[in-house]
C-alpha positions as CSV (number, residue, x, y, z in Angstrom):
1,X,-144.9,180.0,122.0
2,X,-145.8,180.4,125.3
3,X,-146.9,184.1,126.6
4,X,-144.5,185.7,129.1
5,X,-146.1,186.7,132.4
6,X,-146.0,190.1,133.5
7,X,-144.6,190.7,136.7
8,X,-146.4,193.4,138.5
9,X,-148.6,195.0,140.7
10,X,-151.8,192.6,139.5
11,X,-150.0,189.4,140.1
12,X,-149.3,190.2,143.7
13,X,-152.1,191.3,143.9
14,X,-153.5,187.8,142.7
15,X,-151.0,186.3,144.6
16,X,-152.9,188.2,147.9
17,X,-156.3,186.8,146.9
18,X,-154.8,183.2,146.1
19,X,-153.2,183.0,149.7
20,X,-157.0,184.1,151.3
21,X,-158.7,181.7,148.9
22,X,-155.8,178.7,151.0
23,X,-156.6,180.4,153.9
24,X,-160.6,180.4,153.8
25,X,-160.3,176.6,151.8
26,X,-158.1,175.8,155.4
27,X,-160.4,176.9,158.0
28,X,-163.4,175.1,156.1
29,X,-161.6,172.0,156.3
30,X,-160.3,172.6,160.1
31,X,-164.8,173.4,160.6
32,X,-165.2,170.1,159.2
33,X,-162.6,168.3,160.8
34,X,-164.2,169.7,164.0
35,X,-167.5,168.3,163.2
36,X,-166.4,164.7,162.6
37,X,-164.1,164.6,165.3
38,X,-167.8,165.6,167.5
39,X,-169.8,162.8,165.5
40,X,-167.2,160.1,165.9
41,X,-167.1,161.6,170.2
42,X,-170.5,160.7,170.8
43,X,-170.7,157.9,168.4
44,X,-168.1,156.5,170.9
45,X,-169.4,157.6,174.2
46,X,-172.9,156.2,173.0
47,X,-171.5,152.7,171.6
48,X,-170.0,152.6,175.4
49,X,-173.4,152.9,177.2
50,X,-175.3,150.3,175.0
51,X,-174.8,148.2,171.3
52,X,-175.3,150.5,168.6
53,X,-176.7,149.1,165.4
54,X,-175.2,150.9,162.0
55,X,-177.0,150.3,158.5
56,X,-174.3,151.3,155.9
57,X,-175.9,150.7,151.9
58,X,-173.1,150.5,149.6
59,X,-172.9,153.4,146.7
60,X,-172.3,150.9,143.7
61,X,-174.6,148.4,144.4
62,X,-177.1,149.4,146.7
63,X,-176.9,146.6,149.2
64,X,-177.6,147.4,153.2
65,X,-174.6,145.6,155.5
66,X,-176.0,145.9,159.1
67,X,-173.0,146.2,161.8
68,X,-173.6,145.4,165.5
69,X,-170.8,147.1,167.7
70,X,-171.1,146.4,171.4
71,X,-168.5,147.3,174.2
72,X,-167.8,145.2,177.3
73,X,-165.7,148.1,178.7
74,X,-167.5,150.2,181.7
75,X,-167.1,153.9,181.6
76,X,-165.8,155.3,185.0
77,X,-168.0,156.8,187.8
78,X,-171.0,154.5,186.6
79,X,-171.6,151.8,189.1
């Protein structure tokens, strides 16, 4: 049989620390989020001022792919 669950002041209690641990797990991933939205910023403002070569090597098999990624598009105020 299953053990009832006593309903009192330690599982609010637990309840309180389980909401901070959301909380604390929710601002780490809104910090993260941050910094990859910044990489993927200047990854783009740099792939629009000149090609960007990207060297990916694949987890499983270990093999390099080389991507080229060039723009034709010219940012404002540069003449």
């Amino acid at each position: 049989m299953a053990a009832k669950r006593e309903r009192g002041p330690s599982t609010a209690s637990q309840s309180q620390v389980d909401v901070e641990q959301i909380g604390r797990r929710v601002k780490m991933l809104d910090d993260r989020l941050d910094n990859l939205d910044s990489i993927v910023t200047s990854l783009v403002h740099r792939v629009m001022e000149k090609p960007l070569s990207l060297e990916i090597t694949c987890p499983n098999c270990s093999q390099t792919f080389e991507v080229n990624i060039t723009s034709n598009i010219r940012l404002r105020g540069k003449t």
